[in-house]
C-alpha positions as CSV (number, residue, x, y, z in Angstrom):
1,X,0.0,0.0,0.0
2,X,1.4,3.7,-0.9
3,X,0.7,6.2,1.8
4,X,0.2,9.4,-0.8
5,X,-0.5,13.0,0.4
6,X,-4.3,12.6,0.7
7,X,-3.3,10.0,3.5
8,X,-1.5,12.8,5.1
9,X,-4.3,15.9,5.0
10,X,-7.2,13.4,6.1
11,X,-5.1,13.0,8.9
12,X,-4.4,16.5,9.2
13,X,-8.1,17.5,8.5
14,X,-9.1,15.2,11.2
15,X,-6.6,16.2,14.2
16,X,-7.7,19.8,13.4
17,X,-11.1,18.9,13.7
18,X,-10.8,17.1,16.9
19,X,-9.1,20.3,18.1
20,X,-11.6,22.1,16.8
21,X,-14.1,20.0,18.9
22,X,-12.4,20.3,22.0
23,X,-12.1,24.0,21.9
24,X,-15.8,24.1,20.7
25,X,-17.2,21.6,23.8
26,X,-14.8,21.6,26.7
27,X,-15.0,24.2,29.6
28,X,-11.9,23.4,31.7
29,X,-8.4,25.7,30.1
30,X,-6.6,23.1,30.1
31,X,-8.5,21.5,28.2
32,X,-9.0,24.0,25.8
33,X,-5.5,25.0,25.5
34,X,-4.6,21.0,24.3
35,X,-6.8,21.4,21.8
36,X,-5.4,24.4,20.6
37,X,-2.2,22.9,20.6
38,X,-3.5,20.1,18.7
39,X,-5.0,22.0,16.1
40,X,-1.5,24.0,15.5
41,X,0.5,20.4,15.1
42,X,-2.1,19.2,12.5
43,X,-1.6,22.2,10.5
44,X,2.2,21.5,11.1
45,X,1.5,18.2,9.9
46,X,0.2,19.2,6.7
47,X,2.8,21.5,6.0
48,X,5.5,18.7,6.6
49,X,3.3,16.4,4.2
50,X,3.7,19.2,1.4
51,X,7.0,19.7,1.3
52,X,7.6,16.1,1.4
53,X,5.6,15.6,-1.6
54,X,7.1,18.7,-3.3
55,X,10.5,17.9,-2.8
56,X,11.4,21.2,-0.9
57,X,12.4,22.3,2.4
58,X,10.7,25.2,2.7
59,X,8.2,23.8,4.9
60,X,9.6,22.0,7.0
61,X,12.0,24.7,7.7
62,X,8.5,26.8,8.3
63,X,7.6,24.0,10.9
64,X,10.3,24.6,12.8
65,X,9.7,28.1,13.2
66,X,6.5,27.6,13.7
67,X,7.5,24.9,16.8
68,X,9.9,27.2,18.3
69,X,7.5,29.9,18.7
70,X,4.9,27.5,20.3
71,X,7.3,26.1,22.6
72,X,7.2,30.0,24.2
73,X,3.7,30.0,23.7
74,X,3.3,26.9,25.8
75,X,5.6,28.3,28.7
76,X,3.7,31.7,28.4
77,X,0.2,29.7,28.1
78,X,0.7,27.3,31.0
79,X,1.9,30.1,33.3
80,X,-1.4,32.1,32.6
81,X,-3.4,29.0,33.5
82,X,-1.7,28.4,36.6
83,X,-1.7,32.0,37.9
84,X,-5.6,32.1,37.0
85,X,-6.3,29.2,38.8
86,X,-4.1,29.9,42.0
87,X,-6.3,33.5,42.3
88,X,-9.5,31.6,41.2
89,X,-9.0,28.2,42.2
90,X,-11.2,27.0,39.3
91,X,-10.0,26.6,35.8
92,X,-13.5,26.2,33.9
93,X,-14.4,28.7,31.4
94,X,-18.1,29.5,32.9
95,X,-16.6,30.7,36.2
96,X,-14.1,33.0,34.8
97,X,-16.2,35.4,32.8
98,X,-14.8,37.9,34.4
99,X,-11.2,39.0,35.1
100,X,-11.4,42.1,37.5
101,X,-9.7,41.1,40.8
């Protein structure tokens, strides 16, 4: 069986979707923020797929970029979370609706 590039962006479509879902559905940050994060590695995946099946490097060299500047986000992300939730103690979505102290 050959894998081709339409294996690769179903793939992609469907981890986006799924991210999509979660962001969509769930109410806990946490949560929400996973999803995010798996919605911006399926894009990453289909980028890698293209320039596999182009024979070029330019985007995979965008993927890494792109994974060096979510590596910060992550830090900056998770920190966020954890400062809302030691002044809340909750992290769901419906309790936080407002951010005044």
């Amino acid at each position: 069986m050959n894998i081709g590039l339409e294996h690769y962006l179903i793939v992609s479509a469907l981890l986006f979707s799924l991210g999509l879902l979660g962001v969509i559905t769930r109410r806990n940050l946490l949560i929400i923020y996973m999803s995010l994060e798996l919605m911006l590695n399926s894009a990453n995946l289909a980028l890698v797929a293209f320039s596999r099946f182009n024979n070029q490097l330019d985007g995979q060299v965008m993927v890494f970029f792109i994974m060096t500047v979510a590596a910060a986000e992550v830090a900056v992300g998770l920190a966020l979370i954890v400062a809302i939730f030691r002044r809340r103690q909750t992290t769901h979505v419906e309790d936080l609706t407002s951010l005044k102290l």
